[in-house]
C-alpha positions as CSV (number, residue, x, y, z in Angstrom):
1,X,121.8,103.3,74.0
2,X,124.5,104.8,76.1
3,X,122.8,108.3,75.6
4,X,119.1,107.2,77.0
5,X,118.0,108.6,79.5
6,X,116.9,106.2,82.5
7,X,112.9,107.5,82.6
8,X,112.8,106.2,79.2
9,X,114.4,103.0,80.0
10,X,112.5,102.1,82.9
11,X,109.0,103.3,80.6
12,X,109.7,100.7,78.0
13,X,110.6,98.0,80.6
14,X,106.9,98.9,81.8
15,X,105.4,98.4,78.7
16,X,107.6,94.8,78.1
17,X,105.8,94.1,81.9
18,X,102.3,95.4,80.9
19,X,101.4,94.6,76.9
20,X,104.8,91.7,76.5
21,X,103.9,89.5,79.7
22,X,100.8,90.6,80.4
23,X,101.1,90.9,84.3
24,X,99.1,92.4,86.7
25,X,98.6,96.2,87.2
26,X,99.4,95.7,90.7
27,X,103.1,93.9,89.4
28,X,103.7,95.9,87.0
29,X,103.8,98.6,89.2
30,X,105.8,96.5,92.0
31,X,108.6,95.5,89.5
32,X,108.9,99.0,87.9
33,X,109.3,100.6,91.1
34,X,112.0,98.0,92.8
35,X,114.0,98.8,89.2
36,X,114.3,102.5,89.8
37,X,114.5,101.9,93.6
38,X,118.1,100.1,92.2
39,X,118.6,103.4,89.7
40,X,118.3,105.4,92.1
41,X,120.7,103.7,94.5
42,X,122.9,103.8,92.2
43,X,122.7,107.3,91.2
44,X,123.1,108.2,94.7
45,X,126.2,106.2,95.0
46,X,128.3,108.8,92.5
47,X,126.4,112.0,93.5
48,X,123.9,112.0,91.0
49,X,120.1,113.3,90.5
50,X,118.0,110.3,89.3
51,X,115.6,112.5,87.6
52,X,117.7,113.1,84.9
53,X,120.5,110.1,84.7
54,X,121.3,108.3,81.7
55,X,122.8,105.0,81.3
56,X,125.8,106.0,80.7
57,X,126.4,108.5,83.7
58,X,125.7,105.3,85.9
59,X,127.6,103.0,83.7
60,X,124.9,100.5,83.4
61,X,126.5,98.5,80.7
62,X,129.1,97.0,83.6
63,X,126.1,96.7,86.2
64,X,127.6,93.4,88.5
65,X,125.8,91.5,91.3
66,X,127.9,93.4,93.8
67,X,125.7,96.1,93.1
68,X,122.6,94.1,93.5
69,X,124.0,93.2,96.8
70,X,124.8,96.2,98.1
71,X,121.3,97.5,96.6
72,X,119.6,94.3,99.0
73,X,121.4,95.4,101.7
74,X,120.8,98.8,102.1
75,X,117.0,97.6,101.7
76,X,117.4,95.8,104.3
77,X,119.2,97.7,106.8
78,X,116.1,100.5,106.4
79,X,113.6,97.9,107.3
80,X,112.6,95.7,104.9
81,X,111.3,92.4,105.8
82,X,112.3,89.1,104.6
83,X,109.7,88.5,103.2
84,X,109.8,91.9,101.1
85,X,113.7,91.1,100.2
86,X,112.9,88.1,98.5
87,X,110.3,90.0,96.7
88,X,112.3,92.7,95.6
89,X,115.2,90.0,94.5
90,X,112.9,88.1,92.0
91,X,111.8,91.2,90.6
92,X,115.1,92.7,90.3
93,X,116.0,89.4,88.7
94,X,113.2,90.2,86.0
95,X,114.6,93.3,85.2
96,X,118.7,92.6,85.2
97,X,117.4,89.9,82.4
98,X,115.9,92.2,80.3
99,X,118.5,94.5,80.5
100,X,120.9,91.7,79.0
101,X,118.4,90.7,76.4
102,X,118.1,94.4,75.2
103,X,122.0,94.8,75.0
104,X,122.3,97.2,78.0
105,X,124.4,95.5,79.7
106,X,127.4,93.0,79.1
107,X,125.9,90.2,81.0
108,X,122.8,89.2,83.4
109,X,123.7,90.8,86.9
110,X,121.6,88.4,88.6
111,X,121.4,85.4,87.1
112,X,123.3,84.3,90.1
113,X,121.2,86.5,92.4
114,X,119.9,84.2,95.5
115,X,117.3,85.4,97.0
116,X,117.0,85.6,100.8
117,X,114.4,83.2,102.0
118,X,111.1,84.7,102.4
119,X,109.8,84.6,106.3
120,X,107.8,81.4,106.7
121,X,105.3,83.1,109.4
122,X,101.9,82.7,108.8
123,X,99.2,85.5,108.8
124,X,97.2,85.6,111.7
125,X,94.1,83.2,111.3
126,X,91.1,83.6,113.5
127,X,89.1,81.0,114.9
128,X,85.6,79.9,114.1
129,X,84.2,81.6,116.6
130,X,86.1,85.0,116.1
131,X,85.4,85.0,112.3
132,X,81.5,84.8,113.3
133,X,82.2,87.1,116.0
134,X,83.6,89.9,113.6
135,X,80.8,89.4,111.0
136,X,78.2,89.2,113.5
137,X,79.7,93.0,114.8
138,X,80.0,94.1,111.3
139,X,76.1,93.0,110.9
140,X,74.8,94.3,113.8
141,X,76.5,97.7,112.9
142,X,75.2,97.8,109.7
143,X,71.4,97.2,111.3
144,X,71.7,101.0,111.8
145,X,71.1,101.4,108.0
146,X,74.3,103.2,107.2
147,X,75.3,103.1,104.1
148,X,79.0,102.8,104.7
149,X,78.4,100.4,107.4
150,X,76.1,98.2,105.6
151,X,78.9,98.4,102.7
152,X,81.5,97.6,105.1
153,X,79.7,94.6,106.2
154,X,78.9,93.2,102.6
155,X,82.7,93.6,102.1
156,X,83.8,92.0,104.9
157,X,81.3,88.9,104.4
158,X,82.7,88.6,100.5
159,X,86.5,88.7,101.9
160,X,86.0,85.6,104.1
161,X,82.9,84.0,102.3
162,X,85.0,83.7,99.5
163,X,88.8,83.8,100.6
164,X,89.3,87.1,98.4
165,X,92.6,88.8,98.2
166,X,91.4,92.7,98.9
167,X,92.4,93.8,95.5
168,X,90.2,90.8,93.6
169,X,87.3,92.2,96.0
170,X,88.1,96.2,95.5
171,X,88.3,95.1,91.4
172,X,85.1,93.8,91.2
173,X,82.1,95.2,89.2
174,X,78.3,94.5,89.6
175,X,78.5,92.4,86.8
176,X,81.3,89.8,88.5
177,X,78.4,88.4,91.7
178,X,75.4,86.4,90.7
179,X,73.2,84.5,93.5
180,X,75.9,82.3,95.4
181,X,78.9,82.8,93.2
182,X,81.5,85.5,91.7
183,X,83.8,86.2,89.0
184,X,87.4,86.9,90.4
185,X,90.5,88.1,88.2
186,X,93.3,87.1,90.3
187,X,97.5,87.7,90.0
188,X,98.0,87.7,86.5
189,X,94.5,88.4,85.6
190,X,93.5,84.9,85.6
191,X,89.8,84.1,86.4
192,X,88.3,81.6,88.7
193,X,84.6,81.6,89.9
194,X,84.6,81.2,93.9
195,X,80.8,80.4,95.7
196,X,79.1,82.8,97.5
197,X,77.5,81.9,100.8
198,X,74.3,82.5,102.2
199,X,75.3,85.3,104.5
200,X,77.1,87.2,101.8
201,X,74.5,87.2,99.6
202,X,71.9,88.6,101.9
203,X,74.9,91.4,103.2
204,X,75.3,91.7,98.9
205,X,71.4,92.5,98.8
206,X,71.6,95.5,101.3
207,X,74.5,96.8,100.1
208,X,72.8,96.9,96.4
209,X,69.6,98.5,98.2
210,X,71.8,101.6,99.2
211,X,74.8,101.8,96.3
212,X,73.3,104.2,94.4
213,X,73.4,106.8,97.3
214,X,77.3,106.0,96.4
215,X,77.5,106.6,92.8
216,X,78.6,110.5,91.8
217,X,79.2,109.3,87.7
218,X,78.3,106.5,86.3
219,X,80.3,103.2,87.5
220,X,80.1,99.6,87.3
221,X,82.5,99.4,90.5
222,X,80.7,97.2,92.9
223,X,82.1,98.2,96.2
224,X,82.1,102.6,96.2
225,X,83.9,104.3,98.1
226,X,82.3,107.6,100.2
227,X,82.6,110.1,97.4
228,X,81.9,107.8,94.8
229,X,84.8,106.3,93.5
230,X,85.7,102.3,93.8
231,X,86.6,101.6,97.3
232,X,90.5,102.0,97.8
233,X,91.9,99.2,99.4
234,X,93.4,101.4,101.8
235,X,90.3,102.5,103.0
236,X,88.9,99.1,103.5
237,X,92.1,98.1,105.7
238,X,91.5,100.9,108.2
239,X,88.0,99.7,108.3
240,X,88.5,95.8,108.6
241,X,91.1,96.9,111.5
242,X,88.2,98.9,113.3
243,X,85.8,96.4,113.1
244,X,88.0,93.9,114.7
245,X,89.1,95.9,117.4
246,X,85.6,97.0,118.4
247,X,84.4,93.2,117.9
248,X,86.8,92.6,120.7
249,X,88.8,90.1,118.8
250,X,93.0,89.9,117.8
251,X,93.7,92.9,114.9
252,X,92.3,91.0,111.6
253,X,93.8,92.5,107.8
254,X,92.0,91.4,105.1
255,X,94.5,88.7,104.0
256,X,93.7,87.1,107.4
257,X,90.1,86.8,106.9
258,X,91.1,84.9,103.4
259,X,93.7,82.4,105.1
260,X,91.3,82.3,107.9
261,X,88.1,80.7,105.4
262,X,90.9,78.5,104.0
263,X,92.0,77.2,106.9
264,X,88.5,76.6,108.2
265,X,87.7,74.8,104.9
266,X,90.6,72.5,105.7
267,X,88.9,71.9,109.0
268,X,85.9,71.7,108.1
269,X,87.1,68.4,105.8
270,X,88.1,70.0,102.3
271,X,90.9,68.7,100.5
272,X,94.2,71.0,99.9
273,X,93.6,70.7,96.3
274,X,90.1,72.4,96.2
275,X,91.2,74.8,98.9
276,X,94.4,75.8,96.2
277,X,91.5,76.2,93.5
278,X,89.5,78.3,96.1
279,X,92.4,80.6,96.8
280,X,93.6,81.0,93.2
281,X,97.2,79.9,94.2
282,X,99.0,78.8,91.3
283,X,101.4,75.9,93.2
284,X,99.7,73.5,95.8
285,X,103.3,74.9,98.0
286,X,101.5,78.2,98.3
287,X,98.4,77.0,99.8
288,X,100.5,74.7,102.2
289,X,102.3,77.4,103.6
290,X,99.6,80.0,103.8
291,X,96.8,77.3,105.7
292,X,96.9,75.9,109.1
293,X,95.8,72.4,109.5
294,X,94.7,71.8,113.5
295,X,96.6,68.9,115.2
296,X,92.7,67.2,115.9
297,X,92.1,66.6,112.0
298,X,96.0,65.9,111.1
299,X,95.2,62.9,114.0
300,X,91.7,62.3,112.7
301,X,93.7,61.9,109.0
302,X,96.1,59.8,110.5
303,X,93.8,57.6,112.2
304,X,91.6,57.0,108.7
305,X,94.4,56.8,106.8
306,X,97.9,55.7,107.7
307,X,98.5,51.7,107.6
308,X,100.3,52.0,110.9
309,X,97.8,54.3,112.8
């Protein structure tokens, strides 16, 4: 073991990630590269080239949590959020534990790892009236019978019609949308079916009317991007933050648009349990931290519902 080289450790923890635990893509590809972010910290730390490191030239089998430490830190002092430390923790977390159970090393480095709390700030959610206000501009732009414009509009109605994360939208095919609901594989690759509403569904029709001036080979993508690939969700970022700024309302991502429907759900009367269902948030704890609640219906609540009110 002491002979392998690090690319083919770090290969086979992928495939443990991918076909073992069957994350997502998007994980799998998170987690691999926070472990060779650590390799190569470490290989910098006694002069060597991480290309071609083995686990013995970096002494893995002794790896201590004063390595994962120092590793955090110098994450953080180059930037990184805390939000992205305590990220990068649990994942590193994932992969000192595998290490141990494949004999690489003596003993779990971070099994007494604490991760640094995540910041508790919440995305930026527009109003009501902003939300329509963006859509509307995103409609009225797409009147011009662009294709890219009437694409970007469809896209933006699906993100806040039904509270999708970009990559669940950019992932779908044709065959995921019926009349007023869709088929979403969410973190993990587990499915929920979210509705579709009436203004996404006609902004669905159009688009469908001009996709084939998309397609370059044959694809079941649903959203294309301009030389016929699926749409990257790059792409659709830069757009979404165009659309906002030239609909004269605050700079919108596409995660703000899907905390923004949830938090007008909760409004609008919905109960945080359905909302958690809408989302596709596996603890009820996510959902509370990622939705507003206005202080008119926590009042309204109050008044209906608390013996004392």
């Amino acid at each position: 073991m002491s002979s392998l080289a690090v690319s083919s450790l770090l290969d086979a923890y992928r495939r443990e990630l991918s076909v073992r635990r069957g994350l997502s893509e998007h994980t799998v590809a998170a987690y691999v590269a926070d472990a060779r972010s650590l390799i190569n910290y470490l290989a910098s730390l006694v002069g060597l080239d991480p290309v071609d490191v083995t686990v013995a030239d970096l002494d893995l089998s002794h790896l201590e949590l004063a390595d994962l430490r120092s590793w955090l830190g110098a994450q953080q002092r180059a930037g990184s959020s805390r939000s992205s430390l305590a990220r990068r923790a649990a994942a590193i977390k994932s992969f000192t534990a595998w290490l141990a159970d494949r004999d690489v090393t003596e003993r779990d480095a971070g099994e007494r790892l604490v991760s640094p709390r995540a910041d508790s700030r919440l995305p930026n959610v527009l109003s009501e009236d902003d939300a329509r206000r963006l859509l509307d501009y995103a409609r009225d732009v797409a009147a011009s019978g662009h294709r890219s414009k009437i694409r970007n509009w469809a896209a933006c109605e699906m993100l806040y019609s039904s509270a999708l994360r970009i990559s669940e939208l950019t992932g779908l095919n044709t065959t995921d949308v019926s009349d007023d609901a869709v088929r979403v594989f969410g973190k993990g690759g587990v499915e929920r079916i979210v509705p579709l509403g009436v203004p996404a569904r006609e902004a669905i029709d159009a688009y469908l009317a001009v996709r084939h001036t998309f397609i370059v080979t044959p694809t079941d993508a649903l959203f294309l991007g301009d030389r016929g690939g699926r749409l990257d969700p790059r792409t659709l970022r830069g757009i979404l933050h165009r659309l906002s700024g030239a609909a004269g309302v605050s700079d919108t991502a596409p995660h703000d648009l899907r905390h923004s429907a949830a938090t007008h759900m909760l409004e609008g009367g919905s109960d945080l349990r359905t909302v958690q269902e809408f989302l596709g948030h596996a603890s009820l704890g996510t959902t509370q931290r990622y939705t507003h609640v206005s202080p008119d219906r926590l009042r309204a609540a109050f008044g209906q519902a608390h013996p004392r009110a």
